[in-house]
HTML snippet that shows the backbone in 3Dmol.js (N, CA, C, O; Angstrom):
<script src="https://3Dmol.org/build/3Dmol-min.js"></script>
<div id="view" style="width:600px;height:400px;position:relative"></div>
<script>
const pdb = `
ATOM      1  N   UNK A   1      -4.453  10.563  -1.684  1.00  0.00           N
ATOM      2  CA  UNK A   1      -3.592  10.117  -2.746  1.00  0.00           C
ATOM      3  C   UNK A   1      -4.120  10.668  -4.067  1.00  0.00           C
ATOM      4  O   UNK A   1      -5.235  10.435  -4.533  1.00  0.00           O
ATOM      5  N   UNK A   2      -3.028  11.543  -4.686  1.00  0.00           N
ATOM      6  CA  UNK A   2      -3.403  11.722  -6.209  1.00  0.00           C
ATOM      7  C   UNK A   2      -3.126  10.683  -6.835  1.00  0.00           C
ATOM      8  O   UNK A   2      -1.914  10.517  -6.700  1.00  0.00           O
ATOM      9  N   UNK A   3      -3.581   9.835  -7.483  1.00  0.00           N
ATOM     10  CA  UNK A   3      -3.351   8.992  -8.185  1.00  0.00           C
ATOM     11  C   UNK A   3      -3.829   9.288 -10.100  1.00  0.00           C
ATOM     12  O   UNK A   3      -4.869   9.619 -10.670  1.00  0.00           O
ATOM     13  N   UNK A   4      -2.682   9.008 -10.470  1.00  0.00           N
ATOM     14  CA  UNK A   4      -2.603   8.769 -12.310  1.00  0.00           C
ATOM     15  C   UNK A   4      -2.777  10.233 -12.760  1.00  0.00           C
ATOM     16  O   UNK A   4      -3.349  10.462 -13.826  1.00  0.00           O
ATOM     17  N   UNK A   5      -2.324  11.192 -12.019  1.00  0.00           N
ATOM     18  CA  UNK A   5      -2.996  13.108 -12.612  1.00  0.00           C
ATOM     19  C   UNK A   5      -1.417  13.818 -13.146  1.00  0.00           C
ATOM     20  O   UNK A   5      -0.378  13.335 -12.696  1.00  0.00           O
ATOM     21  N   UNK A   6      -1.388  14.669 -13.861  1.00  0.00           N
ATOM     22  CA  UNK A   6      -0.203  14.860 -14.114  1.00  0.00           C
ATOM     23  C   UNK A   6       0.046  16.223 -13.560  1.00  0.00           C
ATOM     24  O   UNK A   6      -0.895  16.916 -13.173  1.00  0.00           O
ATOM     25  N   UNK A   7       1.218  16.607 -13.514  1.00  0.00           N
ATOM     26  CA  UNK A   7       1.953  17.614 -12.486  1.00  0.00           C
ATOM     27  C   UNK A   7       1.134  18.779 -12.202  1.00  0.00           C
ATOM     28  O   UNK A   7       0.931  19.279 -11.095  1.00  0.00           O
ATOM     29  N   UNK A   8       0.735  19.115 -13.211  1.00  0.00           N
ATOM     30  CA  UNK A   8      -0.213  20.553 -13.593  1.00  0.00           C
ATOM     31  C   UNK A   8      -1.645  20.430 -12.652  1.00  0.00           C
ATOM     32  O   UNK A   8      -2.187  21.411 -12.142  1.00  0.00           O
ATOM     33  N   UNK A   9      -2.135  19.043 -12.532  1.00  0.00           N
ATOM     34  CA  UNK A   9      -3.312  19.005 -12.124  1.00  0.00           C
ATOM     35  C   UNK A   9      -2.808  18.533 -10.840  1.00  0.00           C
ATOM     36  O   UNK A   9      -3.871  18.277 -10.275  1.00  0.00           O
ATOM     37  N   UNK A  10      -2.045  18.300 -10.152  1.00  0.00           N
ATOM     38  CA  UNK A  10      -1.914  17.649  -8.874  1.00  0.00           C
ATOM     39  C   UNK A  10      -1.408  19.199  -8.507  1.00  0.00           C
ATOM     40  O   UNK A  10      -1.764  19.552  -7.383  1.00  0.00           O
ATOM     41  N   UNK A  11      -0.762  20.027  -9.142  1.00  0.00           N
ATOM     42  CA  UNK A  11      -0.584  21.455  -8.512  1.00  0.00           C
ATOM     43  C   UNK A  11      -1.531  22.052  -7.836  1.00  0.00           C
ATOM     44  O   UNK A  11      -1.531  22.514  -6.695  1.00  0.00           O
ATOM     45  N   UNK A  12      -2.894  21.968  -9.200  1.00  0.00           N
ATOM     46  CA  UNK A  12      -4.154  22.976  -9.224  1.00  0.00           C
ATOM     47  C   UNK A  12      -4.915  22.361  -7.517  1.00  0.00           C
ATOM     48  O   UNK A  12      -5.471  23.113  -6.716  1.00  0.00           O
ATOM     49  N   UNK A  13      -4.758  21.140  -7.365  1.00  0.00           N
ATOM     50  CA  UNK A  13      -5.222  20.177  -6.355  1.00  0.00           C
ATOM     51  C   UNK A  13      -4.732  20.530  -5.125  1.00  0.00           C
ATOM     52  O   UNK A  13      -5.486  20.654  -4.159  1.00  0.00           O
ATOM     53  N   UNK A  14      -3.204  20.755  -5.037  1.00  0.00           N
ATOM     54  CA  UNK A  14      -2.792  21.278  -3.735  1.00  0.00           C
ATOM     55  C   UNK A  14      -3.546  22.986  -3.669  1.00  0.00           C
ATOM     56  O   UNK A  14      -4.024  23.415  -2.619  1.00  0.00           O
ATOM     57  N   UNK A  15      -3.535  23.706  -4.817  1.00  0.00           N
ATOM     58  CA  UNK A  15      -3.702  24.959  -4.474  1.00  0.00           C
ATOM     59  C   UNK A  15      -5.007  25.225  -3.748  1.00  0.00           C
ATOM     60  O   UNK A  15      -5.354  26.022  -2.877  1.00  0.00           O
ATOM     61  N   UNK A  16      -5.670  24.147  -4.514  1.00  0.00           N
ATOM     62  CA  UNK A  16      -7.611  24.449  -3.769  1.00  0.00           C
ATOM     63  C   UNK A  16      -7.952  24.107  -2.325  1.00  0.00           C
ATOM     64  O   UNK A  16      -8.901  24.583  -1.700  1.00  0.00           O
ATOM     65  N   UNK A  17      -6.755  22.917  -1.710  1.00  0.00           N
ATOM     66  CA  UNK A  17      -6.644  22.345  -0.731  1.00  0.00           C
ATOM     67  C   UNK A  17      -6.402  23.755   0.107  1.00  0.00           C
ATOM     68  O   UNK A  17      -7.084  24.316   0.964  1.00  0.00           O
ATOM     69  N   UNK A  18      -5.343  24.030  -0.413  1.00  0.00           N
ATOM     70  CA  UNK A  18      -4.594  25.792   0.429  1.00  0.00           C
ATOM     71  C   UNK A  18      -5.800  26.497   0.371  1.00  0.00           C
ATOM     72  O   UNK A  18      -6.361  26.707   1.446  1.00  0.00           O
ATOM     73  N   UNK A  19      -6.041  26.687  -0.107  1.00  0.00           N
ATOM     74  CA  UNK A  19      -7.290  27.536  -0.869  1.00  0.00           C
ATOM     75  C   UNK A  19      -8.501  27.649   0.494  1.00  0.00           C
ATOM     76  O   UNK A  19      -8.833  28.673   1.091  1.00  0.00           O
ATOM     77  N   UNK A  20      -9.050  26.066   0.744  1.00  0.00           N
ATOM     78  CA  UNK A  20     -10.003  26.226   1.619  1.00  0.00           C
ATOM     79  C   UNK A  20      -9.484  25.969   2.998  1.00  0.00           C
ATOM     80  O   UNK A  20     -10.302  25.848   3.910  1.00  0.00           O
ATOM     81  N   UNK A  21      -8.415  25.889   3.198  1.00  0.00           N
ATOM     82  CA  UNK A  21      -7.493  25.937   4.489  1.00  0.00           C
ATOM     83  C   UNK A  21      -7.225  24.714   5.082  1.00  0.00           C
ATOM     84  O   UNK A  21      -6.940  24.671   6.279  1.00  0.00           O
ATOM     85  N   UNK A  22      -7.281  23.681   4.379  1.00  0.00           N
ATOM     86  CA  UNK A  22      -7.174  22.386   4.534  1.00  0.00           C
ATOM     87  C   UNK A  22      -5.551  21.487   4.360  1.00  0.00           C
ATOM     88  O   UNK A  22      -5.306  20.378   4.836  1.00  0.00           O
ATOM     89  N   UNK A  23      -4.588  22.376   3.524  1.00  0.00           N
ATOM     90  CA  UNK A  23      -3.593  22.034   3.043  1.00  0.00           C
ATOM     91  C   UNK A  23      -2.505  21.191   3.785  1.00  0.00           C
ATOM     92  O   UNK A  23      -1.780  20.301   3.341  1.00  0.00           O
ATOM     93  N   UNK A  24      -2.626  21.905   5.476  1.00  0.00           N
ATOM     94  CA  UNK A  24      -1.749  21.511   6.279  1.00  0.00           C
ATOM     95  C   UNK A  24      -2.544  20.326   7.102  1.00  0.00           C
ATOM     96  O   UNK A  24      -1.919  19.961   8.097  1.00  0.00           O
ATOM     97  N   UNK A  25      -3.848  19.626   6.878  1.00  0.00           N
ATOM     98  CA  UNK A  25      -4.045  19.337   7.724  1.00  0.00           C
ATOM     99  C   UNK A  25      -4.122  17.504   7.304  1.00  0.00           C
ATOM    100  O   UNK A  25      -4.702  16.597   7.901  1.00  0.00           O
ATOM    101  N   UNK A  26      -3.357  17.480   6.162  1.00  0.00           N
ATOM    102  CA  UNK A  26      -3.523  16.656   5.070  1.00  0.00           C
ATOM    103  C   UNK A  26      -1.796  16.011   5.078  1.00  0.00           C
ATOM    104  O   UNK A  26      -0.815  16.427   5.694  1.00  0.00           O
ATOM    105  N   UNK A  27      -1.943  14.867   4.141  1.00  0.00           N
ATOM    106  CA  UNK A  27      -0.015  14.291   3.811  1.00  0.00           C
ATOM    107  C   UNK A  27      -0.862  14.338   2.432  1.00  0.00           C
ATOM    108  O   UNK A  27      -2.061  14.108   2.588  1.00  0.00           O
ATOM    109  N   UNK A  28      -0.412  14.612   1.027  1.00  0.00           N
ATOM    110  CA  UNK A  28      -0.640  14.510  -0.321  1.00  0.00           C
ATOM    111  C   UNK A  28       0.060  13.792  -0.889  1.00  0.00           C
ATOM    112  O   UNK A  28       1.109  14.420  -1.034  1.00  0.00           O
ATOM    113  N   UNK A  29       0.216  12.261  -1.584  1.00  0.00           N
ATOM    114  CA  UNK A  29       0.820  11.706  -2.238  1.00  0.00           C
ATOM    115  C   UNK A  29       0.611  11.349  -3.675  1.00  0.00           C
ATOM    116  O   UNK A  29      -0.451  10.862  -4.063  1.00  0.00           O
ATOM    117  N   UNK A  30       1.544  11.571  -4.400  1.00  0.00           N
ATOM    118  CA  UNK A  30       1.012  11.278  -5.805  1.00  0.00           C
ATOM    119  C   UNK A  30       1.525  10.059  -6.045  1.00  0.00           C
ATOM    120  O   UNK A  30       2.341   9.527  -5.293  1.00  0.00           O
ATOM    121  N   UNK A  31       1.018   9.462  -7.263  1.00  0.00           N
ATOM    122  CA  UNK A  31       1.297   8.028  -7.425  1.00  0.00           C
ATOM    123  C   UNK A  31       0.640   7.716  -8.653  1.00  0.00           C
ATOM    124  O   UNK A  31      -0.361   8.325  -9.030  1.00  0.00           O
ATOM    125  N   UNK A  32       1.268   6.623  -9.397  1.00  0.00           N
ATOM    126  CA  UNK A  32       1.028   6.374 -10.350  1.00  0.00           C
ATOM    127  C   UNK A  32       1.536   7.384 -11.844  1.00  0.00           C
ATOM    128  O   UNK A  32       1.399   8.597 -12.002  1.00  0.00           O
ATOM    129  N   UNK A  33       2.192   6.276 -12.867  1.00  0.00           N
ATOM    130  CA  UNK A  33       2.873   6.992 -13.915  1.00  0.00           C
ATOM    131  C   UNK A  33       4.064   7.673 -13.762  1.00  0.00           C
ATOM    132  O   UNK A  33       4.651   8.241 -14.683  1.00  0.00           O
ATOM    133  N   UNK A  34       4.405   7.630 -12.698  1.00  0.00           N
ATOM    134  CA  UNK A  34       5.868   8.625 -12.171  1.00  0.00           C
ATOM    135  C   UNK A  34       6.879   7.613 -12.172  1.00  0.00           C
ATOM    136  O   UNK A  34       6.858   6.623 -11.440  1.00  0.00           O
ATOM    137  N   UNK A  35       7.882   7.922 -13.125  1.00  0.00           N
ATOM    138  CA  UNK A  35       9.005   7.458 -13.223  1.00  0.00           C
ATOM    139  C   UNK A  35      10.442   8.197 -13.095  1.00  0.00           C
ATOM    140  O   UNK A  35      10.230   9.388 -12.867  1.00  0.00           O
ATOM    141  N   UNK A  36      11.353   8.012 -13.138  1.00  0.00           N
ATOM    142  CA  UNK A  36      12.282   8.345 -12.978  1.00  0.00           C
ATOM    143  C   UNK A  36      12.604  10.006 -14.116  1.00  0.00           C
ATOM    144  O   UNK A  36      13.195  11.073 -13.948  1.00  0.00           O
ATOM    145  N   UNK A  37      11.989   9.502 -14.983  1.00  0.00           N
ATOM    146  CA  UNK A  37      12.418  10.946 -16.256  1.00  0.00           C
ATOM    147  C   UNK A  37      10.864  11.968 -15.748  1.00  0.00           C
ATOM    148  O   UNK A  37      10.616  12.887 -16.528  1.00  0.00           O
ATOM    149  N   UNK A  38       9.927  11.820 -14.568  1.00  0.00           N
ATOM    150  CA  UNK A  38       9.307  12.929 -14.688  1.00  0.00           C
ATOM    151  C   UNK A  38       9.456  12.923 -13.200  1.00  0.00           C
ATOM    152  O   UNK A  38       8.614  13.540 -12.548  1.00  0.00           O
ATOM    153  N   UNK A  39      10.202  12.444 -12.728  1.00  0.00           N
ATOM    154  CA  UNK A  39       9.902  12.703 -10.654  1.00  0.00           C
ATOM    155  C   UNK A  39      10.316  14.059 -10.363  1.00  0.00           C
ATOM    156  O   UNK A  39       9.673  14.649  -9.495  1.00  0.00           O
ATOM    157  N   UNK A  40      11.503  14.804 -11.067  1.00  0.00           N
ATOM    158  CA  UNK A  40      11.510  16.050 -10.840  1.00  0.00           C
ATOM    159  C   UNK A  40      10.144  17.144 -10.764  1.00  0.00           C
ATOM    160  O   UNK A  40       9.948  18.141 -10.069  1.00  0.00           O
ATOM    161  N   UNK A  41       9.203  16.368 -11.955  1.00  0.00           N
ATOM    162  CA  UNK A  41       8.156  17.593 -12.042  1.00  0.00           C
ATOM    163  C   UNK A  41       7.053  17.156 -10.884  1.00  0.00           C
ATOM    164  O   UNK A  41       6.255  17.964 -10.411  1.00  0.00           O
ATOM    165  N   UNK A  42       7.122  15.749 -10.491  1.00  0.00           N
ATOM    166  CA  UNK A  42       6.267  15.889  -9.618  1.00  0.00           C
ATOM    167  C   UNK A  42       6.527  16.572  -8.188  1.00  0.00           C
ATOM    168  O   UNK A  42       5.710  17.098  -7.431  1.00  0.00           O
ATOM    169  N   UNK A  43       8.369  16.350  -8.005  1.00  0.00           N
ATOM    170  CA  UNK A  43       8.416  16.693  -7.442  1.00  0.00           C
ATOM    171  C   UNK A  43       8.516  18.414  -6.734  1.00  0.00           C
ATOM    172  O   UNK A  43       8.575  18.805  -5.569  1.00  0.00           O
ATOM    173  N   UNK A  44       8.500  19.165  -8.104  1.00  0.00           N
ATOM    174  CA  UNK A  44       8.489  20.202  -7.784  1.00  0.00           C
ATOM    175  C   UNK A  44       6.848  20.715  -7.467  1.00  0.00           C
ATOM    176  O   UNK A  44       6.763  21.902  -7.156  1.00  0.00           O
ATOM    177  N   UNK A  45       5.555  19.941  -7.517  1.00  0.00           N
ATOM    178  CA  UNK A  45       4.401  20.400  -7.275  1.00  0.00           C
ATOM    179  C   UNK A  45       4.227  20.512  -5.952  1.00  0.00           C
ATOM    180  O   UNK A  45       3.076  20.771  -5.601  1.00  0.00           O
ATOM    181  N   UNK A  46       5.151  20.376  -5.000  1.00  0.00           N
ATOM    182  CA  UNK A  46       4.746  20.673  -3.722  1.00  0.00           C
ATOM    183  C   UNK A  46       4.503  19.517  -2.573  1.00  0.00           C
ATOM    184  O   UNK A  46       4.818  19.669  -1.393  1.00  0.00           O
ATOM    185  N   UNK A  47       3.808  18.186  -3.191  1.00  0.00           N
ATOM    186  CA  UNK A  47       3.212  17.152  -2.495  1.00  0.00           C
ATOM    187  C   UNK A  47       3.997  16.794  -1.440  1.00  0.00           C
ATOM    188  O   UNK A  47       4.946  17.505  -1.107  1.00  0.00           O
ATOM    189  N   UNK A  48       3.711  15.733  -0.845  1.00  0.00           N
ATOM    190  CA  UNK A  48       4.554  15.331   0.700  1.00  0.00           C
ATOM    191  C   UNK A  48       4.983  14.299   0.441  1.00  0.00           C
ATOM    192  O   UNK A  48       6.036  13.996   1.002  1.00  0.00           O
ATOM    193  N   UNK A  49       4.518  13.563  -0.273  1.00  0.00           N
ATOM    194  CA  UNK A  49       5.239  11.516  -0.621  1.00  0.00           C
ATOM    195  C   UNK A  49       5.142  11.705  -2.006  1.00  0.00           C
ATOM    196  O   UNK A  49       4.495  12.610  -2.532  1.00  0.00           O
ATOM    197  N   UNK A  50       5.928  10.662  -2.719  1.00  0.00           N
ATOM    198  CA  UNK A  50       6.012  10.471  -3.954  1.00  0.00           C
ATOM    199  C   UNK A  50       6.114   8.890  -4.203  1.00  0.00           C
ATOM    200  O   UNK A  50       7.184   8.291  -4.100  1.00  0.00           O
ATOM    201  N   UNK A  51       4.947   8.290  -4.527  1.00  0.00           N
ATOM    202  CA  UNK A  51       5.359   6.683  -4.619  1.00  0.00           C
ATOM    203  C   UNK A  51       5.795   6.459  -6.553  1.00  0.00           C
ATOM    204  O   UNK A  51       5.216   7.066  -7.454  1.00  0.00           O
ATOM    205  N   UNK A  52       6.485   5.843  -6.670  1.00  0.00           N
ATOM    206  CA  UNK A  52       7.114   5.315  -7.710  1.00  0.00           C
ATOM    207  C   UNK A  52       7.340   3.815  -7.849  1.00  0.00           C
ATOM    208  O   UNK A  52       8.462   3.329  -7.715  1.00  0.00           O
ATOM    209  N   UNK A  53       6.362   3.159  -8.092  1.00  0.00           N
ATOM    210  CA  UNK A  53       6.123   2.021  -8.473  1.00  0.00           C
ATOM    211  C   UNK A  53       7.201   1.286 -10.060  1.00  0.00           C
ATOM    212  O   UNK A  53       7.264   0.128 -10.473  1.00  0.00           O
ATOM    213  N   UNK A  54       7.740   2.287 -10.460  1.00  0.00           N
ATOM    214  CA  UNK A  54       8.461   1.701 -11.098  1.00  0.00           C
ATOM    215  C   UNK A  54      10.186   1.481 -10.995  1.00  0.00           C
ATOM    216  O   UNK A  54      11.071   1.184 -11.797  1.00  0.00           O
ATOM    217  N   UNK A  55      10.119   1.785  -9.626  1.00  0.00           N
ATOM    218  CA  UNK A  55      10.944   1.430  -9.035  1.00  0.00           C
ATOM    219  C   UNK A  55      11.025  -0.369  -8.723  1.00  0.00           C
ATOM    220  O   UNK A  55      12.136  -0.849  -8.498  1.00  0.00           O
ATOM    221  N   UNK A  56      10.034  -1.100  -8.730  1.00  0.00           N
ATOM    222  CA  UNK A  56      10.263  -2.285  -8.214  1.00  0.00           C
ATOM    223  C   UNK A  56       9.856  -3.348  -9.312  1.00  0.00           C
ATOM    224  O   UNK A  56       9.987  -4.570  -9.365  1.00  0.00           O
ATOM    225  N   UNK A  57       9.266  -2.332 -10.236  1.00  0.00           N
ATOM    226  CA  UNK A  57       8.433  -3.016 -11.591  1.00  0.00           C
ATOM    227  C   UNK A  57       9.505  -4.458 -12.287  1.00  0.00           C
ATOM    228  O   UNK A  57       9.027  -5.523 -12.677  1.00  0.00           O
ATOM    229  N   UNK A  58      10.436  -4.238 -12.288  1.00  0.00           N
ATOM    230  CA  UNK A  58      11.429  -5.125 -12.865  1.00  0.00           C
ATOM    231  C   UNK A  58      12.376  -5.700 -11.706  1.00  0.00           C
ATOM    232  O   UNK A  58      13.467  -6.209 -11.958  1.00  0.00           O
ATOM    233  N   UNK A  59      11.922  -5.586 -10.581  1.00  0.00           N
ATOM    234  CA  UNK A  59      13.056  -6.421  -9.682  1.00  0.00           C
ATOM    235  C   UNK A  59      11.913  -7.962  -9.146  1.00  0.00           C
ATOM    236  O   UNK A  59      10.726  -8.205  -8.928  1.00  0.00           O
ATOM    237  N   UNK A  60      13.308  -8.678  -9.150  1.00  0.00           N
ATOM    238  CA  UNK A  60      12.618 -10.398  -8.337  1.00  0.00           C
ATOM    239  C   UNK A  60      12.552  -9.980  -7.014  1.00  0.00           C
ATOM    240  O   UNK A  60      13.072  -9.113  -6.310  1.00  0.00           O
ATOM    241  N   UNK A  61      11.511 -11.137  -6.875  1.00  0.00           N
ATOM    242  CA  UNK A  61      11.029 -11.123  -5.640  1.00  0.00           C
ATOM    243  C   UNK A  61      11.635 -12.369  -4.496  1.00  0.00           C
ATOM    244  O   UNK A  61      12.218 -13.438  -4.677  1.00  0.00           O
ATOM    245  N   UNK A  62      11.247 -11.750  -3.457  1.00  0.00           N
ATOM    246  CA  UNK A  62      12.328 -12.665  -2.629  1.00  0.00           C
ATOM    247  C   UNK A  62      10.908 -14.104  -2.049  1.00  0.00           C
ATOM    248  O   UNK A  62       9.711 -13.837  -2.153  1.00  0.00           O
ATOM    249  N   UNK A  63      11.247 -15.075  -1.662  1.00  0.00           N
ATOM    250  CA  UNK A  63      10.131 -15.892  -1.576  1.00  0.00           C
ATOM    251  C   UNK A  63      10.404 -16.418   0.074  1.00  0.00           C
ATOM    252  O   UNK A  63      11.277 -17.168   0.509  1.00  0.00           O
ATOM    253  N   UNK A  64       9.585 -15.892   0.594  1.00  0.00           N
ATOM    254  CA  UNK A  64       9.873 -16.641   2.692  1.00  0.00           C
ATOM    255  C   UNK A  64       8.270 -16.129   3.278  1.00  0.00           C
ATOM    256  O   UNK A  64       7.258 -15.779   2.671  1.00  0.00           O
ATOM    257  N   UNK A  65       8.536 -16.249   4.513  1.00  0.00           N
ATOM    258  CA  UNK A  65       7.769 -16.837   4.959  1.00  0.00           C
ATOM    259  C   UNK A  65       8.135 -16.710   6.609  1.00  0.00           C
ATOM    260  O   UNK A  65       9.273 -16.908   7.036  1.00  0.00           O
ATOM    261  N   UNK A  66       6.545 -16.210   7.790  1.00  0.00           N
ATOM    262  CA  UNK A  66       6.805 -15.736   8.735  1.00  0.00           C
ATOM    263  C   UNK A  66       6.036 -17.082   9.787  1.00  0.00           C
ATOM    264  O   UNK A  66       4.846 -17.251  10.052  1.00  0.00           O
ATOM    265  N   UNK A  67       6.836 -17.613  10.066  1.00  0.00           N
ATOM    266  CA  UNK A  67       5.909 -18.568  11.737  1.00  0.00           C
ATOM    267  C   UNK A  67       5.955 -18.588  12.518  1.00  0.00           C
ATOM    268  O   UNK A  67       7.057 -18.884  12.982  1.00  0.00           O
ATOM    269  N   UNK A  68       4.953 -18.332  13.364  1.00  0.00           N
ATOM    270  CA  UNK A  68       4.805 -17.506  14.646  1.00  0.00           C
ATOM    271  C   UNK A  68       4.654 -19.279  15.307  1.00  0.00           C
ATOM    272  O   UNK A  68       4.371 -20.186  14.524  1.00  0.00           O
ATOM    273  N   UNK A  69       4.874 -19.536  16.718  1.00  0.00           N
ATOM    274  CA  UNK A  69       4.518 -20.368  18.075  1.00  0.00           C
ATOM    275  C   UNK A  69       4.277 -19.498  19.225  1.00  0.00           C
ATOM    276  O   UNK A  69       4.552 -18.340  19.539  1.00  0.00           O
ATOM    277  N   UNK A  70       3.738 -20.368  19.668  1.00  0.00           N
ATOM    278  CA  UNK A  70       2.775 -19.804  20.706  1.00  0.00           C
ATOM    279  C   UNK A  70       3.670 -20.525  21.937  1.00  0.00           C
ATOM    280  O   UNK A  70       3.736 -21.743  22.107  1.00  0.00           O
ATOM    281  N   UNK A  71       4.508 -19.261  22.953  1.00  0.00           N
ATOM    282  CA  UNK A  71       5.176 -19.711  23.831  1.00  0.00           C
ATOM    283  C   UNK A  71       4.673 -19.467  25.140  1.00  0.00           C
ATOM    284  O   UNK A  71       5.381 -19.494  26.147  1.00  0.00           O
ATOM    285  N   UNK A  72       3.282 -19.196  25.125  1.00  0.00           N
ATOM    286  CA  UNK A  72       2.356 -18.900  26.254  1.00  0.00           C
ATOM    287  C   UNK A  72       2.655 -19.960  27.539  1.00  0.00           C
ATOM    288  O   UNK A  72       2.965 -19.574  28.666  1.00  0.00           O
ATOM    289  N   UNK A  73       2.476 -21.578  27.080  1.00  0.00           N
ATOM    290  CA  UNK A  73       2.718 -22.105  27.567  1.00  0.00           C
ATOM    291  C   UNK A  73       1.206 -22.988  27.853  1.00  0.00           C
ATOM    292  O   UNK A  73       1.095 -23.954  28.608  1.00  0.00           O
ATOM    293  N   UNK A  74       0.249 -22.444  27.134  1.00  0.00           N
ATOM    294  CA  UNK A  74      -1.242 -23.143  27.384  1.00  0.00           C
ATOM    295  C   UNK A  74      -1.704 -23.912  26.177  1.00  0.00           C
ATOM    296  O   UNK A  74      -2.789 -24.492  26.193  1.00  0.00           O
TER     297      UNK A  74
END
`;
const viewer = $3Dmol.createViewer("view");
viewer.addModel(pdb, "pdb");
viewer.setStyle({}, {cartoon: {color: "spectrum"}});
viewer.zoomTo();
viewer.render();
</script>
């Protein structure tokens, strides 16, 4: 995960990866600071995921809840 680097340096990052022959053997995700007015540039650096956390920054949250029983029978 690149985290908080901006387009230019998450480029230079994939290139060194290529570089020592490691590139493919990797998923590269950037993250952090990426919003909607710069996802194009991240997305043109090449990477494989793009998380965008400000995607959820302003939405409510839903409130539940998971309960498991035990139908083993013991």
């Amino acid at each position: 995960m690149l985290d908080n680097m901006q387009p230019e340096s998450v480029k230079e990052t994939l290139k060194i990866l290529e570089e020592k022959g490691l590139r493919n053997s990797v998923i590269v995700e950037a993250s952090g600071g990426i919003s909607q007015s710069n996802l194009e540039d991240y997305a043109k650096t090449g990477v494989d995921v793009i998380s965008m956390g400000s995607l959820i920054h302003k939405a409510s949250w839903i409130d539940f809840s998971l309960e498991m029983i035990d139908i083993s029978g013991e």
